[in-house]
C-alpha positions in Angstrom: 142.2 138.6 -26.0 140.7 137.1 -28.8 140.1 133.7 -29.3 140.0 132.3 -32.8 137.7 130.2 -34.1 137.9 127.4 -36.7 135.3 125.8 -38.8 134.7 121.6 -38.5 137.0 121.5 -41.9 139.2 123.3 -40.1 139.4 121.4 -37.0 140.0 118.0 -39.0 142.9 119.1 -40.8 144.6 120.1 -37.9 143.9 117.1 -36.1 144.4 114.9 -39.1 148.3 113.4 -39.6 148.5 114.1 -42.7 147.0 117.6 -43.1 148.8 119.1 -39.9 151.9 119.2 -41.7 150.5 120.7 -44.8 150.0 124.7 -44.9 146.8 125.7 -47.3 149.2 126.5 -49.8 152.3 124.4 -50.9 155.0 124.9 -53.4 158.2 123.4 -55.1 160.4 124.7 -57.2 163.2 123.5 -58.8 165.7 125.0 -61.6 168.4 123.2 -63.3 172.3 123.9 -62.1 171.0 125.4 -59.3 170.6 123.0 -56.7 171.0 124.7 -53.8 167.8 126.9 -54.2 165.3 123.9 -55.1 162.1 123.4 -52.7 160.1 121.0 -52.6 156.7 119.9 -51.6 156.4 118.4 -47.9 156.9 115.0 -47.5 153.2 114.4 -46.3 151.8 115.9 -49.8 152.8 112.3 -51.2 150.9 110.4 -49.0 147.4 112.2 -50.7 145.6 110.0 -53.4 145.5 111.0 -56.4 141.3 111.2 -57.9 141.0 112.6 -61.1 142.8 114.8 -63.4 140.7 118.1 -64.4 141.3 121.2 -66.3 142.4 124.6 -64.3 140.9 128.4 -65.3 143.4 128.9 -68.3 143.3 125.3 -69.8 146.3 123.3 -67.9 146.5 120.2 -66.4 146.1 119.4 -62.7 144.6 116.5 -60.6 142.4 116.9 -57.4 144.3 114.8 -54.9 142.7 113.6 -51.4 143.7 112.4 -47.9 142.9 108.9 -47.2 142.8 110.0 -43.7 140.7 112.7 -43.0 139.5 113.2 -46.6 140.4 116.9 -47.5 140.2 117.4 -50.9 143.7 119.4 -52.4 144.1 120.9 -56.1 147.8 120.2 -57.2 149.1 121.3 -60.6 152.9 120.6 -62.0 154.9 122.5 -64.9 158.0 121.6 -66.3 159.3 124.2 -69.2 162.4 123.9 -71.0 164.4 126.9 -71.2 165.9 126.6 -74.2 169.4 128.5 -74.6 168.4 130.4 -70.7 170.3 126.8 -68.5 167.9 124.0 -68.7 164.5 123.1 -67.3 162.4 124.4 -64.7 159.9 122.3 -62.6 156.9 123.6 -60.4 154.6 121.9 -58.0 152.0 123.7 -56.7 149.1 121.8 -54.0 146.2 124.1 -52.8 143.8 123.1 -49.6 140.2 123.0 -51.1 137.3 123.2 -48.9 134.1 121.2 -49.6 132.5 123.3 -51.5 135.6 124.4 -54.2 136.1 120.1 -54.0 132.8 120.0 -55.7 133.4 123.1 -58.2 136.7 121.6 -59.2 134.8 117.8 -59.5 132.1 119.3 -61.7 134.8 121.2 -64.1 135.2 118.1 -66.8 133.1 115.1 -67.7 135.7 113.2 -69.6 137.7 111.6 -66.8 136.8 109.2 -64.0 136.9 109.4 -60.5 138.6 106.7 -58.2 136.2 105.2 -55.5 136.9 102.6 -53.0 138.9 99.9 -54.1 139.9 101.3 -57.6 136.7 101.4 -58.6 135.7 104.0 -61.4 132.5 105.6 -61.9 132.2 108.5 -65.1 131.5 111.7 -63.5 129.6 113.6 -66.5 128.7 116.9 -65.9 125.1 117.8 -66.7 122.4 120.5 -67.5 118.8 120.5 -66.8 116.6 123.1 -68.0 116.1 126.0 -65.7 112.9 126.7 -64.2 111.8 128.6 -61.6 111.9 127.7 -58.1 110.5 129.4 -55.2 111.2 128.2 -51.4 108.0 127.0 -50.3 107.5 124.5 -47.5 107.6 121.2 -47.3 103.6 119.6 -47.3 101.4 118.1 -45.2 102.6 114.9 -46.6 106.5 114.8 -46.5 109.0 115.2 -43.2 112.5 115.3 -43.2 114.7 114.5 -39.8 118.3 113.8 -39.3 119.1 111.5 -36.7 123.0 111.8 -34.8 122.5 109.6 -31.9 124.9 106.7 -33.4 128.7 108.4 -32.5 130.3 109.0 -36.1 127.5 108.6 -38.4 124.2 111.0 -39.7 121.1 109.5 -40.2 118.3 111.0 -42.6 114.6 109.6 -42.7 112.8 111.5 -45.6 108.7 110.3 -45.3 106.6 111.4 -48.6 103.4 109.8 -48.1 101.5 109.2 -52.0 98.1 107.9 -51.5 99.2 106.0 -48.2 102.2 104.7 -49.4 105.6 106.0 -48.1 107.4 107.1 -51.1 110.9 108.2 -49.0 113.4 107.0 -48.0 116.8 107.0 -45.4 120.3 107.7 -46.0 123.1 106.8 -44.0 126.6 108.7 -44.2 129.7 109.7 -42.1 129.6 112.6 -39.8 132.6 113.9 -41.3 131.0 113.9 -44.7 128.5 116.4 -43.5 130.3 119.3 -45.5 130.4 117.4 -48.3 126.8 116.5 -48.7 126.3 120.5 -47.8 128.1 121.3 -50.7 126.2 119.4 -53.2 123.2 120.5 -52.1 124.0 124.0 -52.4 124.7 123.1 -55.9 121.7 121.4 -56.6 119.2 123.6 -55.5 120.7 126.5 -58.0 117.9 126.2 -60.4 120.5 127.1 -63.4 123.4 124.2 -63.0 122.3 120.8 -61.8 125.9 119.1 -61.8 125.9 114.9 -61.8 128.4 114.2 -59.2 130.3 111.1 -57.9 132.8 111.8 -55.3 133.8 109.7 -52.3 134.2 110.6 -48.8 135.8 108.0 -46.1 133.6 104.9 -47.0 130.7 107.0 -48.2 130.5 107.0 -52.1 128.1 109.3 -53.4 126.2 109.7 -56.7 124.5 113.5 -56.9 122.0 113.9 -59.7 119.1 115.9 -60.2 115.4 114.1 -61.8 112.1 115.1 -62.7 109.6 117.7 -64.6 110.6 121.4 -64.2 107.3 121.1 -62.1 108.4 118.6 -59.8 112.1 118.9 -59.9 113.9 116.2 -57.6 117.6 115.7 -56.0 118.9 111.7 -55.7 121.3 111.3 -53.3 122.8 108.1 -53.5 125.7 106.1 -51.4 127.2 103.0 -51.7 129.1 101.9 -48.5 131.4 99.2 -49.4 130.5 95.5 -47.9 131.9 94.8 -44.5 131.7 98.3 -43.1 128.8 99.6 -40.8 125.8 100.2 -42.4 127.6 99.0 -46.0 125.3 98.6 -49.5 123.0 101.3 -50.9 120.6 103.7 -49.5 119.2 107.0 -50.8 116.9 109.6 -51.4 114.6 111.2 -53.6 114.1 114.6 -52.5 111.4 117.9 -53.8 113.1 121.1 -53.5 111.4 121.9 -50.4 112.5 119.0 -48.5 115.8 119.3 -49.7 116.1 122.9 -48.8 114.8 121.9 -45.2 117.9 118.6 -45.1 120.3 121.2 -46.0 119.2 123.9 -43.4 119.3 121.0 -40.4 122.9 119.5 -41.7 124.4 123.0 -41.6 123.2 123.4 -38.1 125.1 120.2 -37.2 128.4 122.0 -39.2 
C-alpha cells in the first residue's frame, strides 16, 4: 500500500481552519434567470485577506488573497459580462491555492500597487532589475559562516559572521518557522543572476523586505523583517548576504522544509 506523502505547505493547509475547507481550486458561477444552477465560492474563501491587486497572463484584474491563519497565499480573479440581447449578466469567481514560490511570482508581477502589512500598513512593492553578471557557486571564505539555529519551538534563527579587518560585518535574523518556504522562495529568486525582484510580503508577524545591493563584483541579498512591537522577538533585524553565503542559508533552510 502506498502511503502518500505531503510537503510542510501541504501539511498546514490541511491542518489550518480555514484552508481545510478549501480544495486548490475554487469556482462560482452564476447566470442571470437561472438561479437554480448558480455556485458559489465556499464560505471559508471569505474569511482570506485581501493583499494586493495584480495583473493575470492576458491583462485582467485579480488580487492575491491570504489566510490570516496559516498564511497560504491564494490568486482569485472575478468577471462579470453582460450578455447583451443572450438573458443578462454572467458572474465568475475563480480562487487558486498558490504555493510559496508562485506567491512570490505573482507578488513581483506589478510595481504600481501596495501590499497590506500588519496593521494596515502599506509598503510600495516596486519590482526591480539589476544588471546581470555572472555568478559562479563558489564557497563561502575563510572569513564568513552562516548557521541557522531551531532550538526555540516556532521560530528560525540565522547568525551570518563576515569578519572585515576584525570587525563582524553580519548579522542575525529572526523569523517564524512557518515562513521557512517563504524566505526559500525569495531566495531562489534572488540568486537568479538575471531578475533581482524588490519584494515586500508578510508572513504571520514576519514582514519582509527582499532586495538585492552591491557591485556586479560583490553582489549582495538584504533580507529584512520587521516584527511588529509586542510580539516575540518584535523590531528589525536583518542580513546582508554574498552570493555564497546566501546559497549556503538557502541549502540549510530547505533541509529544515
Amino acid at each position: 500500500m502506498s502511503i502518500p506523502i505531503h510537503t510542510r505547505e501541504e501539511s498546514a493547509t490541511q491542518e489550518c481552519s480555514i484552508c481545510s475547507q478549501l480544495a486548490d481550486h475554487e469556482r462560482g458561477f452564476q447566470k442571470m434567470g437561472e438561479k437554480e444552477e448558480e455556485t458559489h465560492l465556499p464560505p471559508a474563501a471569505y474569511l482570506l485577506k485581501s493583499l494586493r491587486n495584480v495583473k493575470s497572463e492576458n491583462g485582467g484584474p485579480c488580487e492575491i488573497w491570504q489566510c490570516p491563519e496559516c498564511t497560504t497565499y491564494y490568486r482569485y480573479r472575478y468577471e462579470h459580462e453582460f450578455l447583451y440581447g443572450y438573458g443578462g449578466s454572467e458572474d465568475t469567481q475563480e480562487l487558486t491555492r498558490l504555493t510559496a514560490s508562485e506567491a512570490v511570482e505573482w507578488l513581483k508581477r506589478s510595481g504600481y500597487e501596495a501590499i497590506t502589512i500588519g496593521d494596515g500598513q502599506s509598503a510600495s512593492s516596486p519590482s526591480s532589475r539589476r544588471p546581470s553578471f555572472p555568478f559562479e557557486g563558489a564557497g563561502l571564505t575563510i572569513n564568513e559562516s552562516v548557521s541557522v539555529d531551531t532550538s526555540e519551538p516556532g521560530f528560525v534563527s540565522v547568525l551570518y559572521v563576515q569578519m572585515d579587518d576584525g570587525v563582524d560585518m553580519g548579522g542575525r535574523l529572526w523569523l517564524e518557522r512557518k515562513s521557512v518556504p517563504l524566505i526559500i522562495a525569495l531566495l531562489h529568486e534572488c540568486l537568479n543572476p538575471y531578475d533581482s525582484p524588490e519584494i515586500e510580503c508578510q508572513c504571520g508577524d514576519d514582514a519582509f523586505r527582499v532586495y538585492g545591493s552591491g557591485s556586479d563584483q560583490q553582489a549582495i541579498i538584504n533580507i529584512l523583517n520587521r516584527r511588529r512591537d509586542e510580539v516575540p522577538h518584535e523590531g528589525l533585524t536583518g542580513l546582508m548576504l554574498t552570493h555564497p553565503a546566501a546559497e549556503v542559508l538557502l541549502k540549510q533552510l530547505r533541509e529544515l522544509s
